[in-house]
Backbone atoms as SQL, in Angstrom:
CREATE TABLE atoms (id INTEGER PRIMARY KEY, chain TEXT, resi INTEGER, resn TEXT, atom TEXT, x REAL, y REAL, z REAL);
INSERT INTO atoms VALUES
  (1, 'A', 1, 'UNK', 'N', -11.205, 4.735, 18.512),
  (2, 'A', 1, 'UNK', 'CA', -11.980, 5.787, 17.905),
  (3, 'A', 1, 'UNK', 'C', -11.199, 7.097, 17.870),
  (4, 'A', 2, 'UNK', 'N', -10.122, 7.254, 18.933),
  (5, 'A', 2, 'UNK', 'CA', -9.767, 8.711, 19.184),
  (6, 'A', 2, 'UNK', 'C', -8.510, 8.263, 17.992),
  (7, 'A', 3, 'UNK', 'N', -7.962, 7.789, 17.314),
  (8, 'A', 3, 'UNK', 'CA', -7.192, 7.277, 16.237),
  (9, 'A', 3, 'UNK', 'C', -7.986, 7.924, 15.060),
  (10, 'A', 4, 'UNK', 'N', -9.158, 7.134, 14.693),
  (11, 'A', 4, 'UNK', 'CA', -9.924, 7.336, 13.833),
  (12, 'A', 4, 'UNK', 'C', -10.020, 8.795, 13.382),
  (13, 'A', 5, 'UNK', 'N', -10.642, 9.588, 14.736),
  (14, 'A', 5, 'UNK', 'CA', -10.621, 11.153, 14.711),
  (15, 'A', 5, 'UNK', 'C', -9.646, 12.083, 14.390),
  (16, 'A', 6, 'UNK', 'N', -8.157, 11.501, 14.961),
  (17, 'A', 6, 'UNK', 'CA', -7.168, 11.739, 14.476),
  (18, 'A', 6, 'UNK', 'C', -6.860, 12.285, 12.987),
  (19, 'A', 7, 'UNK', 'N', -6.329, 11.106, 12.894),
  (20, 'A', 7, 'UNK', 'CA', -6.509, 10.607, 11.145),
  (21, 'A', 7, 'UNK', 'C', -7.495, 11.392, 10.319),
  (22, 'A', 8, 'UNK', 'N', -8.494, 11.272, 10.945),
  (23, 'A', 8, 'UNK', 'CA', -9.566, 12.543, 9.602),
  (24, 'A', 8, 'UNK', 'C', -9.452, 13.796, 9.741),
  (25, 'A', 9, 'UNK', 'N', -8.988, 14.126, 11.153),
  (26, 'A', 9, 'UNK', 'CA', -8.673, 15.644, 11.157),
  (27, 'A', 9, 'UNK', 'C', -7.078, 16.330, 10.396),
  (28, 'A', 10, 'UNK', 'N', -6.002, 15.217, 10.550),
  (29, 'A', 10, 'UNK', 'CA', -4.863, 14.914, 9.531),
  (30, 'A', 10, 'UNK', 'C', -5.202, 15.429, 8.285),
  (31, 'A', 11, 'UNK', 'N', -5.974, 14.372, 7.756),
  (32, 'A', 11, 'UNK', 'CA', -6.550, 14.499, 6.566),
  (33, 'A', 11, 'UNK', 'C', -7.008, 15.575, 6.062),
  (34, 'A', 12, 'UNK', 'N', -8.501, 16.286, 6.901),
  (35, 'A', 12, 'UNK', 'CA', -8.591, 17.528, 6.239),
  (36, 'A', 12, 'UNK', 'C', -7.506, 18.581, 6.823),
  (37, 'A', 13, 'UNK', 'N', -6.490, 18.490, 7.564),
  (38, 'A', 13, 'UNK', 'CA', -5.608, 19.746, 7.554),
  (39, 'A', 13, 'UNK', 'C', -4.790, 19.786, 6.051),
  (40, 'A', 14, 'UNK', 'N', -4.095, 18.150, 5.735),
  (41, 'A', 14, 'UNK', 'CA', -3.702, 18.456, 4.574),
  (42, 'A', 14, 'UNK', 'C', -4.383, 18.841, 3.606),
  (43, 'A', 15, 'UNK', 'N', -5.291, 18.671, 3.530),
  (44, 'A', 15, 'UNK', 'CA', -6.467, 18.511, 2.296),
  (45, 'A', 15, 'UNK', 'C', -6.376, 20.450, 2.081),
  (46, 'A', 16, 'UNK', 'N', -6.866, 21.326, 2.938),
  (47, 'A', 16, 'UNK', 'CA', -6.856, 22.968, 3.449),
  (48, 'A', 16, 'UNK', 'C', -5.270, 22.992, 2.788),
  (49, 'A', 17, 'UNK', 'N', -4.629, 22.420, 3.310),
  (50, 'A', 17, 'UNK', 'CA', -3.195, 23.467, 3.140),
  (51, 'A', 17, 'UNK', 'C', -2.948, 23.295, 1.648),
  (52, 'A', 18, 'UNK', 'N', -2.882, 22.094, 1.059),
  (53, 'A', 18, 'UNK', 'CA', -3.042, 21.653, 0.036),
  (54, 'A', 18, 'UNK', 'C', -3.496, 22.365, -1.012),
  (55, 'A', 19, 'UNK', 'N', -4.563, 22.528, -0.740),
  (56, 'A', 19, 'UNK', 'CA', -5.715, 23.247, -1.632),
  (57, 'A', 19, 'UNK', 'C', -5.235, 24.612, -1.471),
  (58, 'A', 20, 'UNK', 'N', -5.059, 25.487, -0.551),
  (59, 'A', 20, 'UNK', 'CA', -4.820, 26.878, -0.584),
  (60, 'A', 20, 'UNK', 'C', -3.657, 27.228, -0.875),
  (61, 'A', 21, 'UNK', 'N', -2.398, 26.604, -0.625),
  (62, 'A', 21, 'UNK', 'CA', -1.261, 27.039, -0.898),
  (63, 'A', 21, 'UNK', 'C', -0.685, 26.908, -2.459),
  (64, 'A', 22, 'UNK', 'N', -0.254, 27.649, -2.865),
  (65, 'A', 22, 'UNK', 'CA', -0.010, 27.274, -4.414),
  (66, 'A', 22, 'UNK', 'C', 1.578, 26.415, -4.328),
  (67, 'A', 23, 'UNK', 'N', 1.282, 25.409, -5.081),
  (68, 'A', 23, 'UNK', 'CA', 3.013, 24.373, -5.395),
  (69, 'A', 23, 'UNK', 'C', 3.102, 23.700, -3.591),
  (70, 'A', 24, 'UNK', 'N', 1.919, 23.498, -2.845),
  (71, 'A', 24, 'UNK', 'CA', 1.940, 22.201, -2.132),
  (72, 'A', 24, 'UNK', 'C', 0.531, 21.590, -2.364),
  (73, 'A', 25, 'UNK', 'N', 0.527, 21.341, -4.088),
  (74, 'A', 25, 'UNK', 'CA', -0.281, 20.297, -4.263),
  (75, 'A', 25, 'UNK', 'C', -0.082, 18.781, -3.795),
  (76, 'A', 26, 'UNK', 'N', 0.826, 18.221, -3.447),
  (77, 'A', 26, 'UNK', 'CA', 1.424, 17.186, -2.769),
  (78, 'A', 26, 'UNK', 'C', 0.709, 16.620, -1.753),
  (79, 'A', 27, 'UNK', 'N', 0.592, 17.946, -0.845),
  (80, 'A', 27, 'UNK', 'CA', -0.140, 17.815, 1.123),
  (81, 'A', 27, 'UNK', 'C', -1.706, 17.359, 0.394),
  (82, 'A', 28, 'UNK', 'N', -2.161, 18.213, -0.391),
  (83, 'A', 28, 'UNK', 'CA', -3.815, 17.298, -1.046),
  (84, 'A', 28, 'UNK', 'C', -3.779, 16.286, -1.282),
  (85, 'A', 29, 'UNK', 'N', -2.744, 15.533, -2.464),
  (86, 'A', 29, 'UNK', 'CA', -2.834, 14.268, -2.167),
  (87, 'A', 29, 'UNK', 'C', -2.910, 13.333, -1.307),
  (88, 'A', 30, 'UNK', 'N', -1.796, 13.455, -0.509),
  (89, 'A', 30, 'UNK', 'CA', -1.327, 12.928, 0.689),
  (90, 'A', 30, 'UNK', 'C', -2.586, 12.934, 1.686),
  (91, 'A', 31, 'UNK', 'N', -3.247, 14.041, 2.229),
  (92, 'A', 31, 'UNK', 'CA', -4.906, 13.870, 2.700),
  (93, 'A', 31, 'UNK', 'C', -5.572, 13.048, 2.185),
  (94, 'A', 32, 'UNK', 'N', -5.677, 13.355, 0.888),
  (95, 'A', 32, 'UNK', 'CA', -6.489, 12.168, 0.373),
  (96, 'A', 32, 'UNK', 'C', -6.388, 11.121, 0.438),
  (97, 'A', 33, 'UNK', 'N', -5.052, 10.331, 0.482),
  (98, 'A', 33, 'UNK', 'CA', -4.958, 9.523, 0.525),
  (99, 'A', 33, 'UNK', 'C', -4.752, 8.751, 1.776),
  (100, 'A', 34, 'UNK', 'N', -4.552, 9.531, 3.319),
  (101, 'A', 34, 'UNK', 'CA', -4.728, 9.156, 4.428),
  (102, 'A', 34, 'UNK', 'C', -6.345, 9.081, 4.791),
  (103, 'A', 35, 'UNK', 'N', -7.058, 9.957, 3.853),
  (104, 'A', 35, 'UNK', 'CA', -8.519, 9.934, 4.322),
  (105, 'A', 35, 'UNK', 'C', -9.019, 8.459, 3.715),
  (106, 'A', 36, 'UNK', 'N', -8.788, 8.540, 2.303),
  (107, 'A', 36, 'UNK', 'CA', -8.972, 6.580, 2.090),
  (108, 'A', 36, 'UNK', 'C', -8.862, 5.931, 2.703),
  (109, 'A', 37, 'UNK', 'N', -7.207, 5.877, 3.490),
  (110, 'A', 37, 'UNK', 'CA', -6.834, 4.913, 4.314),
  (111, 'A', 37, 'UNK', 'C', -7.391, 4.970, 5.550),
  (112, 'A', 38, 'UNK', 'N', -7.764, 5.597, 6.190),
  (113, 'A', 38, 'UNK', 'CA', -8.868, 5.837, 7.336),
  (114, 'A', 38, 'UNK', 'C', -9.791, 5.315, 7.299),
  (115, 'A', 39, 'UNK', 'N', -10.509, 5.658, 6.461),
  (116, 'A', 39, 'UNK', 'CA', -12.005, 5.134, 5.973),
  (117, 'A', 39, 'UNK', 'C', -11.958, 3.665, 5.882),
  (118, 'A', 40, 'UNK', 'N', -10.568, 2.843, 4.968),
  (119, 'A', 40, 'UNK', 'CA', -10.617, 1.327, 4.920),
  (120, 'A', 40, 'UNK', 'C', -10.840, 0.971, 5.996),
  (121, 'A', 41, 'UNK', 'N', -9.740, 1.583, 6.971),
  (122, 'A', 41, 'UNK', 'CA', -9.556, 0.972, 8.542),
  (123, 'A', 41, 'UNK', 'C', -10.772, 0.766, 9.473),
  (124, 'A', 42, 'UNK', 'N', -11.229, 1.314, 9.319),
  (125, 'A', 42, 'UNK', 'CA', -12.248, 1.690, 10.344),
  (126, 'A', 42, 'UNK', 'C', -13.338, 1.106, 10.071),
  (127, 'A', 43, 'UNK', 'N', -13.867, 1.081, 8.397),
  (128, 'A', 43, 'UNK', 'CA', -14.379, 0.074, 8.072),
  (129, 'A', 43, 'UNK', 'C', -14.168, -1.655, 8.390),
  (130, 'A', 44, 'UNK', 'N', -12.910, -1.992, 8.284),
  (131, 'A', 44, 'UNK', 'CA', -13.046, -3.356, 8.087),
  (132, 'A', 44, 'UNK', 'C', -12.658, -3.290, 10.109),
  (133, 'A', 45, 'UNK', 'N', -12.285, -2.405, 10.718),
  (134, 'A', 45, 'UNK', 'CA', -12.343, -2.554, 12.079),
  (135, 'A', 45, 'UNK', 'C', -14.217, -2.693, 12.690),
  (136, 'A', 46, 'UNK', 'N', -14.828, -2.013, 12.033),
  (137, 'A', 46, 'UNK', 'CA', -16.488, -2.173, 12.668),
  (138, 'A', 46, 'UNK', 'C', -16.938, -3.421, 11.939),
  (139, 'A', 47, 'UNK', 'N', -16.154, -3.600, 10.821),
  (140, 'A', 47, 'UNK', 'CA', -17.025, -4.978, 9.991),
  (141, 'A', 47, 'UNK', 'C', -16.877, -6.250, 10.896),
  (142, 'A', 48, 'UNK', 'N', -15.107, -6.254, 11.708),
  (143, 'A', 48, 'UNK', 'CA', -15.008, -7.657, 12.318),
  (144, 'A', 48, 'UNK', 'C', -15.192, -7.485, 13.644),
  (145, 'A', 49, 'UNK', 'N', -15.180, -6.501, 14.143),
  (146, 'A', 49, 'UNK', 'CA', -15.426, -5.933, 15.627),
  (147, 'A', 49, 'UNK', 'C', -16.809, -6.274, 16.429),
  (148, 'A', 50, 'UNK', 'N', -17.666, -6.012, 15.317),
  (149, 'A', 50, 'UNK', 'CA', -18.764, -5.995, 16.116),
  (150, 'A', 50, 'UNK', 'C', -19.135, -7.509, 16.353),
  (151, 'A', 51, 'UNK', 'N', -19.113, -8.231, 16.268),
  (152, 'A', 51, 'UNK', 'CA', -19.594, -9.581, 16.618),
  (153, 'A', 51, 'UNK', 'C', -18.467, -10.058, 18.061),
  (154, 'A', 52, 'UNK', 'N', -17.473, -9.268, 18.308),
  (155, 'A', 52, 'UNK', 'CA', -16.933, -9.841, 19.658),
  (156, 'A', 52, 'UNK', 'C', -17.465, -9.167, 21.023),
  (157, 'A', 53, 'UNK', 'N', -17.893, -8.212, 20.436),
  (158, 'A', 53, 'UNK', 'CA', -18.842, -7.553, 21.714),
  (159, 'A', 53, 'UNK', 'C', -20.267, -7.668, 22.691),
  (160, 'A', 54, 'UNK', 'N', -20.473, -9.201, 22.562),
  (161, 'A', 54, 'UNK', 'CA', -21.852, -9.460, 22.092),
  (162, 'A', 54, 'UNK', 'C', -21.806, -9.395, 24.319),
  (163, 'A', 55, 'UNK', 'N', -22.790, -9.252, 24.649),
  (164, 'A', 55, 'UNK', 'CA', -23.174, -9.548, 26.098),
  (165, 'A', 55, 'UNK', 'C', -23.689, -10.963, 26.433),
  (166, 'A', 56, 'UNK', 'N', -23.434, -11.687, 26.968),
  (167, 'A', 56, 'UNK', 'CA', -24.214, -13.236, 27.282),
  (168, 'A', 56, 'UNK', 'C', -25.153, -12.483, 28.431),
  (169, 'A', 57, 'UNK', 'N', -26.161, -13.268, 28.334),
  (170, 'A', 57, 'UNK', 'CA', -27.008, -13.333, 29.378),
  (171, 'A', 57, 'UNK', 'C', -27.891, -14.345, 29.926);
């Protein structure tokens, strides 16, 4: 999870610098496109994850 948090805070720093600085339109992309890639991850990490956690009782 502390990955996850990472990664999105990455994301919106580039996303800010990006956006405010004139001629590093680049760093916006690049956010953006780590924020996608975040989002996949984490997704298909809770999609297969959760069924190994189960408790027997």
């Amino acid at each position: 999870m502390t990955l996850f948090l990472l990664l999105i805070l990455a994301a919106v720093i580039l996303g800010i610098i990006g956006f405010a600085v004139h001629g590093l339109f680049y760093l916006l992309v690049i956010g953006a496109v780590l924020l996608v890639a975040d989002l996949v991850y984490v997704g298909l990490r809770f999609r297969r994850g959760g069924r190994k956690h189960r408790i027997a009782r």
